[in-house]
N, C-alpha and C positions, 0 to 999 in steps of 0.2 A: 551174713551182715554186709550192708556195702559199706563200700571203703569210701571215705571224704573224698571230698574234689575238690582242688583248688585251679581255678583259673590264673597262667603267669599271662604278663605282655612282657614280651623281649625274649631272645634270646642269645643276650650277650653272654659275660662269666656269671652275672648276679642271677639271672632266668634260668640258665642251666647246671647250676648249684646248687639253686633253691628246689628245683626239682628233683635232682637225685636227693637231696636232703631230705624231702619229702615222701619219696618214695620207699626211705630205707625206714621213716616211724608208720608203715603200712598206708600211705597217702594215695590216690588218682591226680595226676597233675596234665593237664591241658595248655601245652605253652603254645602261644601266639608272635608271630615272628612276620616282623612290614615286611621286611627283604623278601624275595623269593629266592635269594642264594643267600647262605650264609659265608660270605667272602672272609679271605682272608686275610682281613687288614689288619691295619694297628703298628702298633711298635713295642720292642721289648718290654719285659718288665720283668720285678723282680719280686721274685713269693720267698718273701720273708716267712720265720717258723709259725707266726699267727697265722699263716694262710695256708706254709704245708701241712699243718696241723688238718688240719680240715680235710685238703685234698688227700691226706695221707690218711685218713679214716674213708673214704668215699672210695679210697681206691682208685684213684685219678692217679696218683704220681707215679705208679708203676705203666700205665697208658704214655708217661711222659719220658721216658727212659729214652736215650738216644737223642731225644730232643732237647732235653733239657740239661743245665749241666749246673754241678757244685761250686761258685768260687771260693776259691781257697782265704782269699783275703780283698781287701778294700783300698785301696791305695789313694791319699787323696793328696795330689797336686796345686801347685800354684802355676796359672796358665803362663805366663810370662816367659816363665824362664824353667817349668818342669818340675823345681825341687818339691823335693817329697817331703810333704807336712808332717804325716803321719801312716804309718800301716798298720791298719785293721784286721785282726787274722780271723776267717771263721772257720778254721776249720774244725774247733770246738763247737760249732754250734747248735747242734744236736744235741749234746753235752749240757752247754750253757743257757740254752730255753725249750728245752724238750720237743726239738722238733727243727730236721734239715733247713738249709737256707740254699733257695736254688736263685738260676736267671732263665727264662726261655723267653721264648716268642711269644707273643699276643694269640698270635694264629694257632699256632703250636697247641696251647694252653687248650683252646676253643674246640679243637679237634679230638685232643682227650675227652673233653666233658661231652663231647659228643656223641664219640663212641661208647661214652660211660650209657649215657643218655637212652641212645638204642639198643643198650642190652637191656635195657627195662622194659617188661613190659606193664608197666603201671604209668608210663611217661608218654605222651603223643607230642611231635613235636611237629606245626605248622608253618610253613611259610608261605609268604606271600601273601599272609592273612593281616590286616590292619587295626587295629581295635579302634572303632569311629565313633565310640559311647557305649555307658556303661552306668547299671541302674541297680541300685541297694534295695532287696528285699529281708524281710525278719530273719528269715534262712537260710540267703545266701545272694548271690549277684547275677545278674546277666548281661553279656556283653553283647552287645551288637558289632557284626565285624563285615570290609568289606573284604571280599577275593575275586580280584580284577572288576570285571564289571558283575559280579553277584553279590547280594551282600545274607548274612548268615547269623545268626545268635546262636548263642552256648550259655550254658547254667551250670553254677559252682558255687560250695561252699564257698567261696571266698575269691579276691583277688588280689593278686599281687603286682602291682606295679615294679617289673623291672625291665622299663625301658627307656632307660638311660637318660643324659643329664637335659635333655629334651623332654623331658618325659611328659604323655598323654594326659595319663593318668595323675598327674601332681600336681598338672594344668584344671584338671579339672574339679580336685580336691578342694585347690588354695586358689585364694585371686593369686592375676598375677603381680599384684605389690608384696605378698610374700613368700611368691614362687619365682617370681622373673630372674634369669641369670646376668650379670654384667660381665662385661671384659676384663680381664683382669692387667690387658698392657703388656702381657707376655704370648709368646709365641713358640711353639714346639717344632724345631725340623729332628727328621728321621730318616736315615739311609742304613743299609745292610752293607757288607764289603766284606766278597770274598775271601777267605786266610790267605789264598796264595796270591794277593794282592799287596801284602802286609808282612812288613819284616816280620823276625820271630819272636821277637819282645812284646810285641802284641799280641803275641797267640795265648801269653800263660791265663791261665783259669782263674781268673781276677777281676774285680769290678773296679777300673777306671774312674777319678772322681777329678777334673780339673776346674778351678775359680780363679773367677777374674771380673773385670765390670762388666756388669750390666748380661751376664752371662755363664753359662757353666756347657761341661759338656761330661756326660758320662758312656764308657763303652763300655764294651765287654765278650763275649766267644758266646755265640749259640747253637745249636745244633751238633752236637759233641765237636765244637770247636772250628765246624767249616765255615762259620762266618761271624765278624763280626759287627756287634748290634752296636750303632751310634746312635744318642739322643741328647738334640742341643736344645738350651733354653734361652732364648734371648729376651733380653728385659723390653721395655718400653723405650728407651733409648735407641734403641740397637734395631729394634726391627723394622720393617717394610710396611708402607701403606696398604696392609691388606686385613681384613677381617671376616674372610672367607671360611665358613660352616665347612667342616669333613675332615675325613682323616688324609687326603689325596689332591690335597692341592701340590703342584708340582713347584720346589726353591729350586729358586736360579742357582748354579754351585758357582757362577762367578761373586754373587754375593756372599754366600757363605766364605768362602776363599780371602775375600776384602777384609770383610767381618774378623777374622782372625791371623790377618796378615802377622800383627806382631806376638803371637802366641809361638810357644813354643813348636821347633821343626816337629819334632815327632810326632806333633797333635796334627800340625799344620801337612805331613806327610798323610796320615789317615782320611782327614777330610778329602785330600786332592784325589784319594783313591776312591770315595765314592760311586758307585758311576749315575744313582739319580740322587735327590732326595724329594721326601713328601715333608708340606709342616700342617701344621694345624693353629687355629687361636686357640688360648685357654681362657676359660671362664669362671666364677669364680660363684658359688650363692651363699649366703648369710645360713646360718641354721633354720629350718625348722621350726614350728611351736609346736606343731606337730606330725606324725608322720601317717596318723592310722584316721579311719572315720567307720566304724561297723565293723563291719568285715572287708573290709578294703585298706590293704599297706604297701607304703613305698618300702626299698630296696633299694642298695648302691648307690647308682649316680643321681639316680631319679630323688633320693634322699638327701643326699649330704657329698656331689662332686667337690671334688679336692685339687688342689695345686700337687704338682707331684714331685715337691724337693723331699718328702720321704718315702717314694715309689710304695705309698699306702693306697694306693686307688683302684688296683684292684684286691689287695688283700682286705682292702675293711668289706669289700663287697662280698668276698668270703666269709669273713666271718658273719656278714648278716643274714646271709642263706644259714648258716651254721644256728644262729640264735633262735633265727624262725622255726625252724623244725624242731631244735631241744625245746624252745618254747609250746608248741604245737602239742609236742608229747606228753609233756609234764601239766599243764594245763585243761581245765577242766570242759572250756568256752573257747569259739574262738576268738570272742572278745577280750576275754582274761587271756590268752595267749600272747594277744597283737599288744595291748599292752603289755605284758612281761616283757616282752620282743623291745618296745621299746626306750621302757626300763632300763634294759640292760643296755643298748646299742646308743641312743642318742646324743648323751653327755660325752659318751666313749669318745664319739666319731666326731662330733662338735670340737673337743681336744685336737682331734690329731688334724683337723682342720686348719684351724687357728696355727697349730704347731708346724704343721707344711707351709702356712703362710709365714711366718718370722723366720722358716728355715732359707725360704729365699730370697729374703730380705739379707741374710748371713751371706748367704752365697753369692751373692750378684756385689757386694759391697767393694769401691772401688778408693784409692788415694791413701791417709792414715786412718781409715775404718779398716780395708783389708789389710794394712797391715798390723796392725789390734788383732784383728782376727785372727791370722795363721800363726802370732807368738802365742794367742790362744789355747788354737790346736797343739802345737806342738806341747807347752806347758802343760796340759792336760792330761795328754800320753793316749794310747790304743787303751787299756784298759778303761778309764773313766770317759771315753768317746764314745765305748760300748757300752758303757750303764747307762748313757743318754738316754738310749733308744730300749730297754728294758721292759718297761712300762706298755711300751706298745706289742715288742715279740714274747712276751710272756700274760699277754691276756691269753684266755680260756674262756670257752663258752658256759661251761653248767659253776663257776663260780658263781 
């Protein structure tokens, strides 16, 4: 009997997730990839137990070993002057939502699933290939794709859109009044820094969390601790006339440096030891009304991109390779599939949307708002800071 075929576009975390997903309910998956390198950009992140859950079934997290590393706890700061709000300990959290809580690299991450990727062989993975249109038959799809100057079609049970918050394919689903993305006024710098760059107070196995206006900043040790990962967010006030597309636009660190002249030394130490940084804009899109049309569905960014004051962006991407394939399996069609799929995911991811957006509205909050806020935190305590977020690290797929 042959095995389905699903055609992906992308191959970021959401394209090569959804593939090994696919592959493990006896699937053929054909990913399509612009790039003809899959570089290694990006900036840290942080996989929450919704997400090692996933990777920890896939058999990715042991691919991540070495690279990736357990924080012990949360620490979140007032940027001013240091003092510590509150500390978050996870090191129950295994324990407390059935499933590790790590931090690695972007690239890191992408290189696992990669390798996951090519021990299959039910997964062909293409680069350099474009998908330039794409056309809905009773039984399945065809993609029309360019490679260089050739151009090539493929046929497949289905497709899946996961290529990113640009996405081709969601452009061509929805007009663009209910696909278009706006700017959301904020902007992301990101730089790596050596450990032996860095006192040693920075090196413990911890996620960093400091607030202040119009800004935050969070680090933390990646690569069993030989570097650490910084990532700032500057509000709409704060930032620079630029609204430049990538992951690789090169900040000025005299800016940066300005920027946080009156923040606390030890933040203000780390920054100065950066030795580049990249930023990027962030964008911001409304939900969905829908995400499927036949046999054709978005994925990830391409679905529902997110503000990342709950470092949920790439884990709901996780979890919606995750849904796809339980869906896939347990469903009859793969119509009734694409809907179950997103049944279960859209309202989810809509939430945590909305919920990233009010989060950094919290965090950027300056004058007697933040100060509201950290008697907040602190009144609150580490345990009920950690029920907050419960709701999002203890979802599960086949519920």
């Amino acid at each position: 009997m042959t095995k389905p075929h699903a055609l992906i576009a992308g191959a970021g975390i959401g394209g090569l997730t959804a593939a090994l997903c696919l592959a493990r309910i006896g699937w053929r998956t054909t990913i399509l990839e612009r790039a003809p390198l899959l570089e290694e950009i990006g900036a840290g992140l942080q996989l929450s137990p919704n997400a090692s859950r996933v990777l920890q079934d896939l058999g990715v997290l042991r691919r991540l070993e070495g690279a990736s590393l357990k924080p012990q706890a949360i620490r979140i700061r007032r940027g001013r002057d240091g003092k510590l709000l509150t500390r978050l300990t996870l090191e129950d959290a295994e324990q407390r939502w059935g499933a590790p809580y790590y931090v690695a690299l972007r690239s890191d991450l992408q290189r696992a699933l990669i390798e996951a990727v090519a021990a299959s062989s039910d997964i062909r993975l293409l680069t350099g290939t474009d998908v330039a249109g794409f056309a809905a038959k009773p039984d399945g799809v065809t993609i029309a794709a360019k490679q260089g100057m050739a151009t090539s079609s493929f046929e497949g049970d289905c497709l899946i859109g996961a290529d990113g918050m640009r996405s081709f394919v969601r452009q061509r689903l929805f007009s663009l009044a209910q696909s278009g993305l706006r700017f959301s006024g904020k902007e992301a710098w990101r730089a790596l820094v050596p450990a032996d760059c860095v006192t040693p107070d920075l090196l413990h196995p911890e996620t960093n969390l400091w607030l202040g206006p119009d800004a935050h900043v969070v680090h933390y040790p990646v690569r069993g601790g030989s570097l650490i990962n910084i990532a700032i967010i500057l509000g709409k006030a704060a930032i620079p006339q630029t609204k430049a597309d990538g992951w690789t636009n090169t900040g000025d660190p005299r800016f940066i440096a300005a920027r946080f002249a009156k923040w606390h030394t030890l933040l203000r130490r780390l920054i100065a030891a950066a030795p580049d940084w990249q930023t990027w804009p962030l964008y911001e899109l409304d939900p969905l009304p829908a995400w499927t049309t036949g046999r054709i569905a978005l994925l990830g960014d391409a679905a529902h991109p997110m503000l990342p004051f709950l470092a949920q962006g790439a884990a709901q991407t996780i979890e919606d390779a995750a849904a796809l394939g339980h869906a896939l399996e347990h469903e009859t069609t793969i119509e009734s599939a694409f809907a179950a799929y997103v049944k279960k995911r859209r309202n989810h991811t809509a939430k945590v949307q909305m919920a990233s957006h009010q989060q950094g509205v919290i965090y950027h909050l300056a004058g007697p708002a933040a100060f509201a806020r950290d008697i907040a935190i602190q009144a609150l305590g580490p345990k009920h800071m950690l029920a907050r977020n419960d709701w999002i690290y203890r979802e599960t797929i086949s519920s």
